[in-house]
C-alpha positions in Angstrom: 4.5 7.1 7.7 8.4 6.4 7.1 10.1 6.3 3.7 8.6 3.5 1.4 10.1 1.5 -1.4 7.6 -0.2 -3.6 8.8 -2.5 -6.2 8.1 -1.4 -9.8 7.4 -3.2 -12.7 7.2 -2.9 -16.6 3.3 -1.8 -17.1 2.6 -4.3 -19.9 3.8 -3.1 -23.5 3.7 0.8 -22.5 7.1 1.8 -21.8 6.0 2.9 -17.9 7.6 1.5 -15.1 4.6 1.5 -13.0 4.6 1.0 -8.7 2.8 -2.4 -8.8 0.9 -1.0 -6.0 -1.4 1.6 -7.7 -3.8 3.6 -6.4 -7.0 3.2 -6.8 -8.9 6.8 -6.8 -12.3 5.4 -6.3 -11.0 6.4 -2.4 -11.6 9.9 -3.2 -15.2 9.7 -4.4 -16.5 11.1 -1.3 -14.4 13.0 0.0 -14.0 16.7 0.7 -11.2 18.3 -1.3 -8.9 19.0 1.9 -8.9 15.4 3.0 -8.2 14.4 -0.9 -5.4 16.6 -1.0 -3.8 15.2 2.2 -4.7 11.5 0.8 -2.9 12.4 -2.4 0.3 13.8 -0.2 0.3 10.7 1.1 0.2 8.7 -2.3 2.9 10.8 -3.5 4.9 10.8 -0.6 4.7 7.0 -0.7 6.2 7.1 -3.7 3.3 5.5 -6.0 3.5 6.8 -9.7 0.0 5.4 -11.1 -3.5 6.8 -10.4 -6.7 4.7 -11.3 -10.0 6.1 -11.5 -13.0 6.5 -13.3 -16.1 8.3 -14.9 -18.2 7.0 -12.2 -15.8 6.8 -9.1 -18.2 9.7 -7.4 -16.2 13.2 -7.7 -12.7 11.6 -7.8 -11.9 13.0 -11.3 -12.8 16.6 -10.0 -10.8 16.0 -6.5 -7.7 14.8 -8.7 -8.1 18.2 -10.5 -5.7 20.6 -8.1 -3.1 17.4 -7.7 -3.0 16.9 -11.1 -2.4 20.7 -11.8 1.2 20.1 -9.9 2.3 16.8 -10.6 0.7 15.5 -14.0 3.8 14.6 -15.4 5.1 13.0 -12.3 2.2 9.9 -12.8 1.0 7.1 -15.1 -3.0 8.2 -15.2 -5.5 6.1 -15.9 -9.2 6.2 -15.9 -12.9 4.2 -17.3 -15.4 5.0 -19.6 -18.8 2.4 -18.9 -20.6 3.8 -22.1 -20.7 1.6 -24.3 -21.9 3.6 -27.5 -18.9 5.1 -29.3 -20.6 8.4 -29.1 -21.5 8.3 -25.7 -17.5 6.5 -24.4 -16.0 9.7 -26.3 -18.2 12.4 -24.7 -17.4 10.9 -21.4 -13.8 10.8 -22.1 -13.9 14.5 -23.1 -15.7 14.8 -20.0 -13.1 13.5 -17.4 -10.5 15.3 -19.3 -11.9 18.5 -18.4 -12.9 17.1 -15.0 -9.1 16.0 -14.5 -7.9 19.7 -15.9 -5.8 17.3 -18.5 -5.0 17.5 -22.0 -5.1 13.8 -22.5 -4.5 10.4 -20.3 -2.7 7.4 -20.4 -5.0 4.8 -20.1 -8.6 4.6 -20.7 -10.8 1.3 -19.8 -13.8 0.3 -20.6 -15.3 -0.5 -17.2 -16.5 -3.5 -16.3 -17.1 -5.5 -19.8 -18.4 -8.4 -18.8 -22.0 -9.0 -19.7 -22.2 -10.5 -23.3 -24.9 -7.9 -24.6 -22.8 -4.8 -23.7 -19.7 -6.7 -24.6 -21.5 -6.8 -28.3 -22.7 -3.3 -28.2 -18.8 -2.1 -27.1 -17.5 -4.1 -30.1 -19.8 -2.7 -33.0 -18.7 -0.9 -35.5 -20.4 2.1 -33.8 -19.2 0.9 -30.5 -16.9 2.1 -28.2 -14.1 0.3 -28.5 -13.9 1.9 -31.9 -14.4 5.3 -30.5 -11.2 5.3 -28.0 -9.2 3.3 -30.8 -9.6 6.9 -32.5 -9.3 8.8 -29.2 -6.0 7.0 -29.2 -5.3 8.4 -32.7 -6.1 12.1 -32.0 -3.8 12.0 -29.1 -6.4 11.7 -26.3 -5.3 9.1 -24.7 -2.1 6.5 -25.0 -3.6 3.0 -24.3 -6.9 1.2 -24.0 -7.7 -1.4 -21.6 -10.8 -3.5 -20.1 -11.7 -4.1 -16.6 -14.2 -6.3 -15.0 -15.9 -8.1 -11.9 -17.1 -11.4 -10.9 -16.6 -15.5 -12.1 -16.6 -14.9 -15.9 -14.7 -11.7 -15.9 -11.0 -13.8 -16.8 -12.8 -15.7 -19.3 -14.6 -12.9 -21.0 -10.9 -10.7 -21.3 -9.4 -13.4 -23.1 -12.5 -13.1 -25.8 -12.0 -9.1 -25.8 -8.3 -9.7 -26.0 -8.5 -11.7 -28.9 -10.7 -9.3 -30.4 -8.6 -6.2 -30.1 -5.5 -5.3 -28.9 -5.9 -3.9 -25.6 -2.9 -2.8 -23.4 -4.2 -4.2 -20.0 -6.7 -5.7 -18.4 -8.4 -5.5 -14.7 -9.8 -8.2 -12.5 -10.2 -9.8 -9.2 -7.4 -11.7 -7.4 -7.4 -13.1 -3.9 -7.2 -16.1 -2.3 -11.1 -16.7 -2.0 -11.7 -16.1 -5.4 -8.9 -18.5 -6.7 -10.7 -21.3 -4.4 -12.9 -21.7 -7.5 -11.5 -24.3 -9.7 -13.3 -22.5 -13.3 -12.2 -19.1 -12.1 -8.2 -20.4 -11.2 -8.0 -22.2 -14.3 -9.6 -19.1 -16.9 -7.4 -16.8 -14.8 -4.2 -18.9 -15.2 -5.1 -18.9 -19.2 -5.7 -15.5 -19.3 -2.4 -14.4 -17.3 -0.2 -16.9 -20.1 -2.3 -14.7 -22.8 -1.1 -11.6 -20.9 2.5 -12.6 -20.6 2.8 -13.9 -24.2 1.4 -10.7 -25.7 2.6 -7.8 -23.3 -0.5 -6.7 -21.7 -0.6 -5.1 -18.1 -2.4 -7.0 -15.8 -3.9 -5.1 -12.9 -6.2 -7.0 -9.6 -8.3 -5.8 -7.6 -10.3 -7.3 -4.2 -7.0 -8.3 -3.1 -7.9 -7.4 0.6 -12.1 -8.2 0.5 -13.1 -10.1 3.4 -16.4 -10.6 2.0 -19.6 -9.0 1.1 -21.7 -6.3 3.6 -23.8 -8.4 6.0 -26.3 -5.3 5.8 -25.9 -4.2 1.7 -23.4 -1.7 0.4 -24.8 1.4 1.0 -23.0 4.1 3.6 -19.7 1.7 3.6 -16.7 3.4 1.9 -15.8 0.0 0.2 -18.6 -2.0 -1.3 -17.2 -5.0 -0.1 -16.8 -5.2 3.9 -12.1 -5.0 3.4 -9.7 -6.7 5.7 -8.7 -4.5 8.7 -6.2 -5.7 10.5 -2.3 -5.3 9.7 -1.4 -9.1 9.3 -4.1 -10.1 7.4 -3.6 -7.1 5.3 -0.2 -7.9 4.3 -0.3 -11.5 3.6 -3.4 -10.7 1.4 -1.1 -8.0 -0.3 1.9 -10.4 -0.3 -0.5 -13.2 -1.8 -1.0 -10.8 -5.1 2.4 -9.2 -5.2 4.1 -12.6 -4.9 3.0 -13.1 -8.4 5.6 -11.6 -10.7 3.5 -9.6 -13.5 0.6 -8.5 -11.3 -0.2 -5.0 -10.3 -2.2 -4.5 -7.5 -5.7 -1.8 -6.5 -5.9 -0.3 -3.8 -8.6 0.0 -1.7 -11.4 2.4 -2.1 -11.5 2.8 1.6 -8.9 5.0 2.6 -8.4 4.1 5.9 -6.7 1.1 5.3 -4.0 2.6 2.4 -1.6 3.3 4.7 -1.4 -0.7 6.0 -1.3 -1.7 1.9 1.3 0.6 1.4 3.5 -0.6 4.2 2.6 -4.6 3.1 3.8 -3.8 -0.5 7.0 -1.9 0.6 7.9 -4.8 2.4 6.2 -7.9 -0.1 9.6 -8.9 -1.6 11.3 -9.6 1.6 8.8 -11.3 3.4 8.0 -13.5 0.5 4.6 -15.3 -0.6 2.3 -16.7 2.0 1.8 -20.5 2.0 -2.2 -21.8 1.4 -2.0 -23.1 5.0 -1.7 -19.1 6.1 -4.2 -18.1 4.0 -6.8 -20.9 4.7 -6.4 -19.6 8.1 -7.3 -16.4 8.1 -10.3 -17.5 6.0 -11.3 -19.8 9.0 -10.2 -16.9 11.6 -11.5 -14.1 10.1 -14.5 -15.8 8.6 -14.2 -15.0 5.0 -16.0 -15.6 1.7 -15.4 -15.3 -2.0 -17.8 -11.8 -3.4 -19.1 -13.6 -6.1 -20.5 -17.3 -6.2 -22.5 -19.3 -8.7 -25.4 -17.7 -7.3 -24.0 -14.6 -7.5 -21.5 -14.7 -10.5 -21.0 -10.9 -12.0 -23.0 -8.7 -9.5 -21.6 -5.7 -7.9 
């Protein structure tokens, strides 16, 4: 691949200039450790300084372990907790620490609070939002944030950021998804939230061309990705065109290497119309992942 520039932007509130394309480690779930290492050559060599995974991305956490060892200091690292007991979040931070060979990390998230009865359970005095708020004080990690999936996710961060202060939050962002006038309009309130009060905002889904035909199982991405180059990079350029966002990569590996060379090259080529996007829906036959009869399911 030849020499990459990716734009980089304030991460939120933290202080990190962060490569708004970040990757997302969920890629190296499956893989063996020699084709980890050369996918994390590659992430270095591209010049990306943030790393995103989680407790339950497979054995990413253990195949960041030998990178790490040699370049800790050279990224922003973030990973996810989905416990939702304060007990059980800080064992299974402890747990990707060791996993990661790390003394602490930079961001943890509590994955995917959505659902309104573990969204309770996560804010309870007992809960873990209360457990990595102490993490935070010990030194064990820097910042908390809060992901999600599906139509409520935008509406349900603004609730969790007006109940605590968390550093950023995580959601899908493409052009399918924004074709839903309830989903545009909580995203649009929650990105004004974001911007007023400093919080990172990271997207993912950015290149989903819509679910498996045939269910999720033996894909590398549990959503059936864009393939192709062009339709790759206006879906990247659709994200990165809006100033503030940061986007996922991929969990199928294949494809980093077209993301990479779409968000070297967003800037430049500038923000697809709707026209261009509406017609690689039509082309390429693509649908939103989540639907009203289908709203939070992954």
């Amino acid at each position: 691949m030849a020499t990459l520039t990716l734009p980089r932007a304030p991460f939120g509130s933290t202080g990190h200039d962060s490569t708004r394309v970040i990757f997302g480690a969920a890629a190296l779930g499956g893989m063996s450790q020699e084709r980890a290492d050369t996918t994390m050559e590659l992430v270095r060599t591209a010049g990306i300084n943030h790393i995103d995974t989680a407790a339950s991305y497979g054995a990413s956490e253990d195949r960041l372990q030998p990178f790490l060892a040699d370049h800790r200091d050279e990224f922003f690292l973030a990973t996810k907790t989905g416990e939702r007991a304060g007990g059980d979040a800080r064992a299974e931070l402890e747990r990707s620490l060791e996993r990661m060979g790390v003394d602490s990390v930079d961001l943890i998230q509590l994955h995917n609070l959505v659902a309104p009865d573990q969204w309770a359970r996560a804010f309870a005095p007992d809960g873990a939002v209360a457990a990595l708020a102490a993490a935070r004080d010990e030194g064990l990690v820097r910042f908390i944030g809060v992901t999600g999936h599906g139509l409520d996710v935008a509406a349900r961060h603004i609730e969790s950021l007006d109940a605590f202060a968390f550093d950023s939050v995580l959601f899908p962002y493409n052009h399918t998804m924004r074709a839903f006038p309830e989903y545009r309009a909580d995203v649009e309130r929650l990105l004004t939230m974001c911007a007023e009060r400093g919080v990172a905002v990271q997207t993912i889904k950015s290149i989903a061309r819509r679910n498996w035909a045939d269910g999720k199982a033996g894909h590398f991405s549990w959503y059936e990705p864009l393939t192709e180059a062009d339709p790759i990079d206006r879906a990247v350029r659709y994200v990165l065109g809006r100033p503030g966002l940061f986007l996922n990569t991929s969990s199928d590996a294949r494809l980093l290497p077209m993301v990479l060379e779409a968000g070297a090259v967003a800037a430049e080529r500038g923000v697809p119309g709707d026209a261009e996007m509406d017609a690689d829906v039509a082309a390429l036959e693509m649908a939103p992942l989540f639907d009203e009869a289908n709203r939070n399911e992954i």
